[in-house]
C-alpha positions in Angstrom: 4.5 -7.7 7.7 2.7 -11.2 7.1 0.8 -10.8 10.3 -0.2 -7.5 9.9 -4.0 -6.0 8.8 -4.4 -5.6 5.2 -7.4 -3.3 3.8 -10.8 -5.2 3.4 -11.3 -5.8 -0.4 -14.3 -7.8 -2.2 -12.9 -10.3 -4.9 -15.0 -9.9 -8.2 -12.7 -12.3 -10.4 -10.2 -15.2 -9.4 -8.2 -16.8 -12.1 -4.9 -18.6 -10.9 -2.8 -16.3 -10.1 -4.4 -12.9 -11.1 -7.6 -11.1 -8.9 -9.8 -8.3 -9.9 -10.5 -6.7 -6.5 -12.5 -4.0 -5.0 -11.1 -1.6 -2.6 -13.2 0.4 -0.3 -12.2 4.1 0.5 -8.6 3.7 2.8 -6.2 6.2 4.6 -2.7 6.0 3.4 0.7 7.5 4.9 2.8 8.5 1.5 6.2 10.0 0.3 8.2 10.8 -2.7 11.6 10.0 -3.1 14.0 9.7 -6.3 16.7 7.5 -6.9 16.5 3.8 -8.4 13.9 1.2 -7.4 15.6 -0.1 -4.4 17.1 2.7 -3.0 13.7 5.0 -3.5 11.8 1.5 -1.9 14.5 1.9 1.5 14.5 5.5 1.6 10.3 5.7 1.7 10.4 3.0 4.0 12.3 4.7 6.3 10.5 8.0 6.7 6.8 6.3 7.0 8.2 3.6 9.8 9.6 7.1 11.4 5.9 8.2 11.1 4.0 4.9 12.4 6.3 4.5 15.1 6.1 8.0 16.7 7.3 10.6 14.6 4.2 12.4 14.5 2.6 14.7 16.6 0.0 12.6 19.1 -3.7 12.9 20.1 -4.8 13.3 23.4 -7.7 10.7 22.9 -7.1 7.6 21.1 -9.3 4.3 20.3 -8.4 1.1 22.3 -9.8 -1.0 20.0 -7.5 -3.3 18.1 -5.8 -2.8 15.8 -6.2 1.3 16.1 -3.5 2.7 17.3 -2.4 2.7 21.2 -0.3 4.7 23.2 1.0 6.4 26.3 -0.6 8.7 28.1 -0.3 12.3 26.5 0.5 15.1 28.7 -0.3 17.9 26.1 -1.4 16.1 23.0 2.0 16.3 21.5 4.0 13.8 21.9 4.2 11.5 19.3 2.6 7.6 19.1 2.9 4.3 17.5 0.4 3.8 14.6 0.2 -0.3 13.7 1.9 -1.5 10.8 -0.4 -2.7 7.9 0.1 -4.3 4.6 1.3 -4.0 2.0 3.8 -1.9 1.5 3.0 0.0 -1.9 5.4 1.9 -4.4 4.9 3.2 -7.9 6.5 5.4 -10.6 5.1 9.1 -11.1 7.0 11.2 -13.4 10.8 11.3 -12.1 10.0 10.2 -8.4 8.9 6.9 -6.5 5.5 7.1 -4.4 5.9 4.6 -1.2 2.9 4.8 0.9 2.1 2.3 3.7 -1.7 1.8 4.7 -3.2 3.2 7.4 -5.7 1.0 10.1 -8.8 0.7 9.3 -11.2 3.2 10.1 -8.4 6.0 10.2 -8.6 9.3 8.0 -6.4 11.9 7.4 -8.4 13.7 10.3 -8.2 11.1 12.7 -4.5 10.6 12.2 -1.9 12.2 13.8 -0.4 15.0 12.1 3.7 13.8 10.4 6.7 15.6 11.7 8.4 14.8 8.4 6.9 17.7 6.0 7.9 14.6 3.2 5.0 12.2 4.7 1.6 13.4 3.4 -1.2 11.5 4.7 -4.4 10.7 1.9 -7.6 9.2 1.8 -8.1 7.4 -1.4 -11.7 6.5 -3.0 -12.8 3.2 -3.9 -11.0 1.6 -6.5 -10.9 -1.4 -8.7 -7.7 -3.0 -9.6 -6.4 -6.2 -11.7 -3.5 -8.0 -9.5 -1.4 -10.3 -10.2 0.4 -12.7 -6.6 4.1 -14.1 -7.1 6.7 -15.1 -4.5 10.5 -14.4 -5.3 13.3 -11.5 -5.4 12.5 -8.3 -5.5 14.0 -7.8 -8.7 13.3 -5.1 -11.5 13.2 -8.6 -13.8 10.7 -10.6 -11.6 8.2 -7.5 -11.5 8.6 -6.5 -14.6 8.0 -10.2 -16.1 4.9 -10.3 -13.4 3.5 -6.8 -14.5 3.8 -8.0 -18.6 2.0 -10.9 -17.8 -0.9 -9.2 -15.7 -1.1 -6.6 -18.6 -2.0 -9.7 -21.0 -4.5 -10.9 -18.3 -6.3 -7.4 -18.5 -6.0 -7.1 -21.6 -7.5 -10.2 -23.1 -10.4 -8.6 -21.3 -10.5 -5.3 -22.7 -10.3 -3.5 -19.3 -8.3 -0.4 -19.4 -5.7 0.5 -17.0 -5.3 4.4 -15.5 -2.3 5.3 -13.8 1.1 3.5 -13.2 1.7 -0.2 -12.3 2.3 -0.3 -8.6 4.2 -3.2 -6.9 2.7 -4.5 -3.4 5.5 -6.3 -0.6 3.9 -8.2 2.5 7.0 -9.5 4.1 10.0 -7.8 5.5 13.3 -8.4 3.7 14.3 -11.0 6.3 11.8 -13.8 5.2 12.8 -16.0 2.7 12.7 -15.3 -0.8 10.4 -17.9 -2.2 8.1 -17.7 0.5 7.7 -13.7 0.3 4.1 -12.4 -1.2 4.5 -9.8 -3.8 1.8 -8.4 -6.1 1.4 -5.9 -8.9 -1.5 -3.9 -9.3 -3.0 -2.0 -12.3 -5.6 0.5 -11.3 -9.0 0.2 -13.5 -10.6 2.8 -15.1 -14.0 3.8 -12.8 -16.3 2.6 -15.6 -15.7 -1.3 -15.3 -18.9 -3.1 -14.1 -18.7 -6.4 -15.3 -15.5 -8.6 -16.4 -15.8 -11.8 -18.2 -13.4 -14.6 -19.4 -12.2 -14.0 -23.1 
């Protein structure tokens, strides 16, 4: 995934490792899956790369302009069509289940997108949000992450920004690259009142 698209975002805050970003309003391809951390992470994987690469049910007219998606020539506007991988990958906890969503190209909307044949992909447009991140290489480990999410949790708070939702963890690099070269991140979603952030 490190040469894939990645959603625009405007930095507000840069300290070492950590980033306070803003993220403009984005399509995302999303499923729920139980299990642990790793198996939920494989088996969400699986059913959104089914999705992007044709598992879906095709539009008849479809923008050449790279990186949008590109395909065959449909007969009857069903057949389905390969959607460009983007990262990151992105997976959370909510309630008993994992969310694993993969973003959609720029410019794309729920509308625009073709339709999943897996009823267990649900395609969402999310609204601008701010969120505190934290960049590490290394394993994907419940230990790394978690150590990486505690210390982005001190980051925010030491400047009294509060966090809504679950801590998500962000992968840019397929499993094959090597393991201290990977890009990982954890996010914590902001609440929608944060203007301004300053040092402590």
């Amino acid at each position: 995934m490190a040469s894939t698209k990645e959603p625009k975002y405007a930095v507000e805050v840069r300290e070492g490792d950590f980033e306070l970003r803003l993220y403009g309003t984005h399509a995302v391809a999303e499923t729920q899956v139980t299990g642990d951390w790793s198996d939920a992470g494989n088996e969400g994987f699986r059913r959104l790369a089914g999705y992007i690469f044709g598992k879906n049910r095709g539009r008849s007219k479809i923008a050449m302009t790279a990186p949008v998606a590109q395909a065959a020539s449909l007969r009857d506007g069903q057949e389905g069509l390969k959607i460009p991988m983007t990262a990151p990958v992105a997976q959370r906890r909510e309630g008993g289940m994992w969310t694993v969503a993969f973003t959609m190209p720029e410019g794309e909307t729920p509308a625009t997108l073709p339709q999943p044949d897996d009823p267990r992909v649900v395609l969402r447009e999310l609204p601008p949000e701010r969120v505190a991140v934290v960049r590490f290489s290394g394993r994907w480990t419940v230990d790394n992450m978690k150590k990486h999410e505690d210390s982005l949790r001190q980051w925010v708070s030491a400047r009294q920004l509060h966090v809504v939702g679950q801590p998500e963890v962000n992968r840019y690099d397929p499993p094959f690259k090597p393991w201290f070269l990977r890009r990982n991140e954890i996010w914590l979603r902001l609440a929608d009142d944060v203007r301004a952030v300053s040092s402590p």
